[in-house]
C-alpha positions as CSV (number, residue, x, y, z in Angstrom):
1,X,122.0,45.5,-6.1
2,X,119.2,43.9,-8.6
3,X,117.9,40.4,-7.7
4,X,116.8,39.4,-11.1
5,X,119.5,40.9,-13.5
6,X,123.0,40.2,-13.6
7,X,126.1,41.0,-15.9
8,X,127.2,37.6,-17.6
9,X,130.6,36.9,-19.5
10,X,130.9,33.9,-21.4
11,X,132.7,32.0,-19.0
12,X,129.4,32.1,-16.6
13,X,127.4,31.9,-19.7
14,X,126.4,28.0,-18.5
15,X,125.9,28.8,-15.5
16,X,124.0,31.7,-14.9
17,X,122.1,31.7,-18.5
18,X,121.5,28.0,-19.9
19,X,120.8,26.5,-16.9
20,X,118.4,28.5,-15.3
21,X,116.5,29.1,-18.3
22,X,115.4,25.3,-18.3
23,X,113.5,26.9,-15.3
24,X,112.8,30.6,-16.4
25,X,112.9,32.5,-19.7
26,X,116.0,34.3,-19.5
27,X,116.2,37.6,-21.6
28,X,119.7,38.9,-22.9
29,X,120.2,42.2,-23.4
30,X,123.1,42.7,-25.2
31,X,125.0,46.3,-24.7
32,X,128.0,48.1,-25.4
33,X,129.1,51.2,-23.1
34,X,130.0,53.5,-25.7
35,X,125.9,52.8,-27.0
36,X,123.9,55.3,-26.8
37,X,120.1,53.8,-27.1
38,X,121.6,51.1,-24.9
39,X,121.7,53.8,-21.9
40,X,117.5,53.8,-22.0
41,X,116.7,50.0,-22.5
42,X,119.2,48.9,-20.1
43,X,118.0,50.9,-17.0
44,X,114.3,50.0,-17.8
45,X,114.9,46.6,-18.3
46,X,116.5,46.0,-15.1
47,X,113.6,48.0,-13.3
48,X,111.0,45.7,-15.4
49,X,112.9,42.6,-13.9
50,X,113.0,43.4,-10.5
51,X,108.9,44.3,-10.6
52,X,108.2,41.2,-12.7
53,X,110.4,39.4,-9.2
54,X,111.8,36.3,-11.0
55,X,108.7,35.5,-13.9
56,X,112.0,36.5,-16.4
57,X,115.4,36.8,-15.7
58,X,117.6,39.6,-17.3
59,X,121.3,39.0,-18.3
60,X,123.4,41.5,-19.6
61,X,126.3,40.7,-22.1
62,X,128.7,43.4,-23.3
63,X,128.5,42.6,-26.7
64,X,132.4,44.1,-27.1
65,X,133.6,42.1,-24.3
66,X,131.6,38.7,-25.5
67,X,131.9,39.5,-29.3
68,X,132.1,35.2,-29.7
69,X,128.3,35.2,-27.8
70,X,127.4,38.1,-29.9
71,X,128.4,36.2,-33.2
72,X,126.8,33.4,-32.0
73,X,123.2,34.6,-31.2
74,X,123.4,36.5,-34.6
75,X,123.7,40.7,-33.2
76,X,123.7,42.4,-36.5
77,X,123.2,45.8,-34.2
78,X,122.7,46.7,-30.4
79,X,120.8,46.9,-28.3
80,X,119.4,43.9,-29.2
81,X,117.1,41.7,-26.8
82,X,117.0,37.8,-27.1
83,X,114.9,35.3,-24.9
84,X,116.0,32.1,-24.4
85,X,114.1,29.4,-22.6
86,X,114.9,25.9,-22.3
87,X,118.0,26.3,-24.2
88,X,116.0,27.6,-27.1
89,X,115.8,31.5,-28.4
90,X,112.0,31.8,-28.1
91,X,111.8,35.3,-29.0
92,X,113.5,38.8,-29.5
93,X,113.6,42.3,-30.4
94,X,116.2,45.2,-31.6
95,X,116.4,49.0,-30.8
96,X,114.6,50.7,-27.7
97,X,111.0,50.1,-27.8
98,X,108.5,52.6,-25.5
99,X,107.9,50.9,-22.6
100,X,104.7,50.0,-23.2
101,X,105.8,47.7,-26.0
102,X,108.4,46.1,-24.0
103,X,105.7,45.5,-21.4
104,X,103.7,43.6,-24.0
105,X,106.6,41.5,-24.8
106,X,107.6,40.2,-21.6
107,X,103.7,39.7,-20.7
108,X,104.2,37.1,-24.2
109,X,107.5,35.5,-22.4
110,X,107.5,35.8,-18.7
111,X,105.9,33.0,-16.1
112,X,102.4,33.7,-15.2
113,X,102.1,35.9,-11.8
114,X,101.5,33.9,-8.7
115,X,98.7,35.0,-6.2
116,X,99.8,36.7,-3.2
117,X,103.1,37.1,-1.2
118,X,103.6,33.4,-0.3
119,X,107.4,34.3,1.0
120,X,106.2,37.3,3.1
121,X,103.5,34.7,4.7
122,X,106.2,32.2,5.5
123,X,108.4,34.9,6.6
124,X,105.3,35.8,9.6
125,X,105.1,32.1,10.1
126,X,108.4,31.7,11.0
127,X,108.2,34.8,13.5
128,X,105.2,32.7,15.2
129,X,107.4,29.8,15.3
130,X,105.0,27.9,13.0
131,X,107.9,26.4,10.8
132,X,106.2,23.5,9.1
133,X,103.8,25.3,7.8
134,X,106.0,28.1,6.7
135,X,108.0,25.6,5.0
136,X,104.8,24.4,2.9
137,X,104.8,28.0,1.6
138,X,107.7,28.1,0.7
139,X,107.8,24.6,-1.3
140,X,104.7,26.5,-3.0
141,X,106.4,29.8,-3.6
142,X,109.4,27.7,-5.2
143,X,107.0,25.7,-7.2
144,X,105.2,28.8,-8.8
145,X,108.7,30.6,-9.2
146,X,111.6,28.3,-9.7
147,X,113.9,30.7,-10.4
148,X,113.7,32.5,-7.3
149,X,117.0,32.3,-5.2
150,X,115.7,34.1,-2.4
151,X,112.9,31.5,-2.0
152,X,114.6,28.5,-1.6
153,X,117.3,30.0,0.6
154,X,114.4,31.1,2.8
155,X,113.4,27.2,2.7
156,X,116.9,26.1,3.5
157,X,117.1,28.5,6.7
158,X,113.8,26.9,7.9
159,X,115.0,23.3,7.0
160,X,118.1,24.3,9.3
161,X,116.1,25.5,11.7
162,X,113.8,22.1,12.1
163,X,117.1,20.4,12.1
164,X,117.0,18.7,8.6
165,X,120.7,19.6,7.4
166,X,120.7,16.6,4.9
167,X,117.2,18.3,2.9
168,X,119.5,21.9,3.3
169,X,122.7,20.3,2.3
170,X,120.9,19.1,-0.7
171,X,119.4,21.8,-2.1
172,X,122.6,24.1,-1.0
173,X,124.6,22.4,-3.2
174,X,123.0,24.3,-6.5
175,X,124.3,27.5,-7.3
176,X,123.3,30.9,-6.4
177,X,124.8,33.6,-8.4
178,X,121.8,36.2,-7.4
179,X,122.0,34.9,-4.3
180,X,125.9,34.1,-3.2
181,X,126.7,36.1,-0.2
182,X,123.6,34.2,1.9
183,X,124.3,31.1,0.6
184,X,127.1,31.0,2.0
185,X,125.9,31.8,5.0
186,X,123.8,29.6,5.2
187,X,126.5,27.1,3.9
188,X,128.2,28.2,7.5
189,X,125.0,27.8,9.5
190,X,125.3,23.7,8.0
191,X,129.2,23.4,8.7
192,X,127.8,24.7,12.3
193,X,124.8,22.0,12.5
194,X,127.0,19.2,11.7
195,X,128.8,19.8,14.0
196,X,126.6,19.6,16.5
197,X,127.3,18.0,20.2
198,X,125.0,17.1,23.3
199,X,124.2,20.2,24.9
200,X,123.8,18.6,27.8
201,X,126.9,17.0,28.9
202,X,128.8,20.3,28.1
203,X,126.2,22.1,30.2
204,X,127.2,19.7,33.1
205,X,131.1,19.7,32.6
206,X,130.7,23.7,32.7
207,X,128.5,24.5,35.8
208,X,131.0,21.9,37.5
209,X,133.8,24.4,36.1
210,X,132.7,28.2,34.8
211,X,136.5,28.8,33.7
212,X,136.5,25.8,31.2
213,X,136.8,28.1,28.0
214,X,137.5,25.3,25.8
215,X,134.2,23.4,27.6
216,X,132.5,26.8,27.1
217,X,133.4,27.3,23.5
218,X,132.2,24.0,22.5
219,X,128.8,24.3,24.0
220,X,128.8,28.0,22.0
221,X,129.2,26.0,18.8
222,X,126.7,23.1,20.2
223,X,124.2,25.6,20.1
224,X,125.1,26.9,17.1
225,X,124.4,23.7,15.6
226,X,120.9,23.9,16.8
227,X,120.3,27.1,15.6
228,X,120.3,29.1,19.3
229,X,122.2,31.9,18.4
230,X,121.8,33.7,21.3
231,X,123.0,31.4,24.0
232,X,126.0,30.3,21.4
233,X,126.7,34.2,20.8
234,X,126.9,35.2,25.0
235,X,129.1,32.0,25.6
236,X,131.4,32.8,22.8
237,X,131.3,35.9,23.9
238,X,131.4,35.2,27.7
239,X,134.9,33.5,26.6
240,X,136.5,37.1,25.4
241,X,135.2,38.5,28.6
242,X,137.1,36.6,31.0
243,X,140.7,35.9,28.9
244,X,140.4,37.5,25.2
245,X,143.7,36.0,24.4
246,X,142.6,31.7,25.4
247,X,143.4,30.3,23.0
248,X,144.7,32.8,20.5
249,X,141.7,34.8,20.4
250,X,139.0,31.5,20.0
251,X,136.6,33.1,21.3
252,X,136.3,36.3,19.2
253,X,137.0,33.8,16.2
254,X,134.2,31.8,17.5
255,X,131.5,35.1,17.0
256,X,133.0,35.8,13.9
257,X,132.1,32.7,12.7
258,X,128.6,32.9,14.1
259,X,128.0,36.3,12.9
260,X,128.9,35.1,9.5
261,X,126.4,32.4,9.8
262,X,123.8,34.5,10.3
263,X,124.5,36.9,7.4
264,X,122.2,38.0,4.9
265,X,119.3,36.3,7.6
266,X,117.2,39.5,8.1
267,X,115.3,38.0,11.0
268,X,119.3,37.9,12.8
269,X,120.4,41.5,12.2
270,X,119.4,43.1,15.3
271,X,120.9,40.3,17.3
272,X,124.4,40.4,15.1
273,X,124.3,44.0,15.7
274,X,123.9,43.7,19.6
275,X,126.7,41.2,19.6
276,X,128.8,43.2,17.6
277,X,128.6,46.1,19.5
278,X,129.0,44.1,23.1
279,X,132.5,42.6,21.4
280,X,133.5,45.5,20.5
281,X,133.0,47.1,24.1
282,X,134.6,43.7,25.8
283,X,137.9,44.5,23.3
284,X,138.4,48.3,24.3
């Protein structure tokens, strides 16, 4: 799956075209399936995208399928290129070009390259535990590339992680069409944090009573809420262990919902994958 380049109709022409090209040049490429010269551009153009990593953004209309954004934008013959930036057309070319051409032309277009790998420093920051400063990082790698889903979804998992669900809630309420499946994880992760409860007093109720499931359940989702998976993950899970069927299965429902969470969050995979494998082993 590309990062940068999408397919576009022109009922998501808004949204995933004008709007994020008040931040980014976006270029269109429009195509048709049945065009031949298309078959080379297309291809190279989405590899140029993902190594340019969010200076341009690529959108890709099937001119036969969109003939009314077509007419619009003036295709006489395809493929044709068009950038648009800031709700203008700021440039644009027809035929295949060698790639050295096309090269030149995004160089004239694209956002100047930003020094070193700010989201793989914030990324090694975060490992360490140092999440204010890996937060700074990321506010810079956002500044230097707005257009950057991936970025500022990073950002929201460490704002959820420092407990600041209003800052995430805020800046999870854009859209993410690169982006959607982890956004809405991470949409999950805040449903989780809000509802948060004192860790404590369920702590208490539960040493006083280890067969509580209900008690159990809701100190899983308590430390959901505060972003420690693990110990939300082997309560949940130490609920299907003892009665799978409590409460019509509310404890498997319970990972399920954590596990979808944490989707899309590489620094979770290997502990999805360990839980996933110890529920499945707890249901056979």
């Amino acid at each position: 799956m590309f990062q940068f380049s999408f397919d576009v109709s022109i009922e998501e022409f808004e949204a995933k075209v004008i709007e994020p090209s008040s931040r980014v040049p976006v270029v269109i490429d429009f195509w048709a399936p049945w065009c031949e010269p298309c078959k080379t551009i297309k291809p190279l153009l989405e590899k140029l995208a993902e190594e340019y990593a969010g200076r341009f953004l690529l959108a890709k209309v099937d001119a036969d399928q969109n003939p009314e954004l077509a007419q619009h934008f003036g295709v006489r013959s395809i493929p044709s290129v068009k950038v648009l930036f800031q709700g203008k057309l700021v440039d644009e070319f027809n035929g295949v070009l060698p790639e050295g051409q096309i090269r030149a032309f995004l160089d004239r277009i694209a956002l100047p390259a930003t020094g070193g790998n700010l989201r793989e420093e914030a990324a090694a920051l975060v490992a360490e535990g140092r999440l204010d400063e890996a937060l700074a990082r990321l506010s810079e790698a956002s500044r230097e590339q707005p257009a950057d889903e991936a970025v500022r979804l990073d950002a929201i998992d460490v704002l959820l992680q420092l407990g600041r669900s209003d800052e995430a809630g805020q800046l999870l309420a854009s859209e993410y069409t690169l982006e959607a499946e982890r956004a809405t994880a991470l949409r999950a992760r805040l449903a989780l944090a809000a509802g948060a409860a004192d860790t404590g007093e369920l702590e208490a109720r539960l040493a006083a009573n280890p067969a509580d499931h209900a008690t159990r359940l809701k100190l899983a989702r308590a430390y959901a809420g505060q972003s420690r998976f693990r110990e939300a993950l082997e309560n949940a899970l130490e609920v299907v262990t003892r009665d799978r069927f409590f409460d019509e299965g509310a404890g498997r429902k319970a990972l399920l919902q954590i596990f979808e969470a944490l989707a899309g969050s590489e620094q979770y995979d290997d502990l999805v994958r360990e839980f996933r494998r110890k529920l499945s082993a707890a249901l056979n």
